[in-house]
KEVEXKOL-55458 format. One record per residue (C-alpha): residue in three letters; x, z, y negated; residue number from 0. Coordinates in nm, 3 decimals. Example, Ala and Ser with C-alpha at 12.3 -4.5 7.8 and 13.67 -1.06 7.14 Angstrom:
<rs>
   code        xx        zz        yy   pos
    ALA     1.230     0.780     0.450     0
    SER     1.367     0.714     0.106     1
</rs>
This chain:
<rs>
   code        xx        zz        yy   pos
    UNK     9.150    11.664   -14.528     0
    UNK     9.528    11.771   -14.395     1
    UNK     9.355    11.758   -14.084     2
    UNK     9.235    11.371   -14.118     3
    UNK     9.556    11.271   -14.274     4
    UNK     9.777    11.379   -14.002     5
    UNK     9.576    11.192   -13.749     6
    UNK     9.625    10.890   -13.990     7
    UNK     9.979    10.945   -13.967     8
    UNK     9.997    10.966   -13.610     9
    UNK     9.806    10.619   -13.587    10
    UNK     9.958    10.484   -13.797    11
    UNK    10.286    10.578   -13.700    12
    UNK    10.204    10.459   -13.308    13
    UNK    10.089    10.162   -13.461    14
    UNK     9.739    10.180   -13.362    15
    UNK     9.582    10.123   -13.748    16
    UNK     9.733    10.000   -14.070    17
    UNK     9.852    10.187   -14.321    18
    UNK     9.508    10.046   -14.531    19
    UNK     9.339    10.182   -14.256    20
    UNK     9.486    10.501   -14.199    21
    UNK     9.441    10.569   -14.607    22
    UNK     9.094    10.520   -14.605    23
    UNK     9.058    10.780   -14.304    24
    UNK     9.266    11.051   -14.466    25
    UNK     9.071    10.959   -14.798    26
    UNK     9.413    10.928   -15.008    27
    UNK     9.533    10.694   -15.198    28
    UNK     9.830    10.473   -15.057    29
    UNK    10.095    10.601   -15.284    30
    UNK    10.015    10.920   -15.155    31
    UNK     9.988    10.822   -14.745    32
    UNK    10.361    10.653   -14.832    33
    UNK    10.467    10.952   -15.000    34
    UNK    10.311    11.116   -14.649    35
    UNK    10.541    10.911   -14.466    36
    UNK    10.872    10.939   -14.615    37
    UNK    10.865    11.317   -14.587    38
    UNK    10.812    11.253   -14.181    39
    UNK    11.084    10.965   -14.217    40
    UNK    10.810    10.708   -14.084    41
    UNK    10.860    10.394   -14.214    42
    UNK    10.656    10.222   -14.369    43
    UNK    10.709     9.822   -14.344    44
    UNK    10.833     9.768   -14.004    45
    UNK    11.056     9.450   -14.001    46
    UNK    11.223     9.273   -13.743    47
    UNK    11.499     9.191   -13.746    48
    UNK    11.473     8.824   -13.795    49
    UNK    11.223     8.877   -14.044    50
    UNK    11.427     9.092   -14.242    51
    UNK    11.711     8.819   -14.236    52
    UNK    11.476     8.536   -14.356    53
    UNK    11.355     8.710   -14.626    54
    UNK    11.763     8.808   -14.687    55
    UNK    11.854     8.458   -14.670    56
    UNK    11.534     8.337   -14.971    57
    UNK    11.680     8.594   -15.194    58
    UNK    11.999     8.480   -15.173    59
    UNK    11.916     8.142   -15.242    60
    UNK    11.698     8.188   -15.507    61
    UNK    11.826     8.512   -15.703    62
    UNK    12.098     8.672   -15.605    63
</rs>
């Protein structure tokens, strides 16, 4: 399985699955494959940055 989730990783990291996708092939659960992640430092939501400031502005407006 190590084997299977580190090709996930890569995939998903070089944005060639989803991270749904690249669970399912390591046959972990998604807290896990996140947990995965983080100890590689591989993010995982990818924002732009526009994205990131729309979604900064509706907060502010509505509960910050």
């Amino acid at each position: 399985m190590q084997i299977k989730l580190e090709a996930g990783i890569a995939l998903f990291h070089a944005g060639k699955i989803s991270a749904g996708f690249a669970c399912e092939f390591a046959g972990v659960d998604r807290y896990s494959f996140y947990d995965e992640c983080a100890k590689r430092d591989i993010p995982v939501v990818n924002y732009d940055p526009g994205e990131l400031e729309a979604e900064l502005e509706y907060l502010r407006g509505n509960w910050l």
